[in-house]
C-alpha positions, 0 to 999 in steps of 0.5 A: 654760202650756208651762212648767207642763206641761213642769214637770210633765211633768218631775215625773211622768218624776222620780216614775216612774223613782224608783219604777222604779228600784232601791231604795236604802233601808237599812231596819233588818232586822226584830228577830224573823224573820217565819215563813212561812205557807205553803212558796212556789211556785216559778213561771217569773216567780218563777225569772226575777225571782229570777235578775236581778242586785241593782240592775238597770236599770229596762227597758220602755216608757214611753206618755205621750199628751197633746194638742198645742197646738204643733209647737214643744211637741211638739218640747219634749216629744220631746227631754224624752223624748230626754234621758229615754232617754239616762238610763235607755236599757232604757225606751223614751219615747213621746209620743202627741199625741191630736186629741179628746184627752177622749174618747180618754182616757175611752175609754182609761180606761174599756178599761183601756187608758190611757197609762203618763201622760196629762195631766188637764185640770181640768176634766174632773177632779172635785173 
């Protein structure tokens, strides 16, 4: 059981930090080039988006809440989220292990304020 999760855990921190990063996709560049709608707007988020380098590092935090089933997983946890760090050091990683972790989540869930990744007991999982 702590080899799937850790597995799994190490699945979703690959899939989050591949979709965080840079692209490195060469896609063809279009055959006709498309005509704007409508002249942009310029924004502040636009003007602070637009003056970031090409390739910058992914940067924010990273909130993964889970429950705990042992001192010695929730050590293997945090040096996951360590070795995470080190990789990509403008993310910081948490774990949050939660008693009454079914309800916490539905609560979270429900206030649109959920971890950035949390497990999903299949159970309470509806096929």
């Amino acid at each position: 059981m702590l080899v799937t999760r850790r597995a799994t855990l190490l699945g979703a921190l690959a899939a989050l930090s591949a979709a965080c990063g840079p692209s490195s996709s060469s896609a063809p560049p279009p055959t006709a080039a498309p005509q704007p709608a409508a002249a942009p707007q310029a924004t502040a988020a636009g003007v602070a988006a637009a003056s970031k380098p090409a390739g910058s590092a992914p940067a924010g935090s990273l909130r993964l809440m889970g429950f705990s089933s042992s001192p010695e997983e929730d050590r293997l946890l945090n040096d996951v989220l360590t070795d995470f760090m080190k990789q990509y050091p403008t993310i910081q990683a948490k774990f949050e292990a939660v008693p009454e972790y079914a309800t916490k989540l539905q609560t979270d869930l429900a206030a649109g304020t959920a971890a950035d990744v949390f497990y999903v007991d299949s159970l309470l999982a509806p096929t």
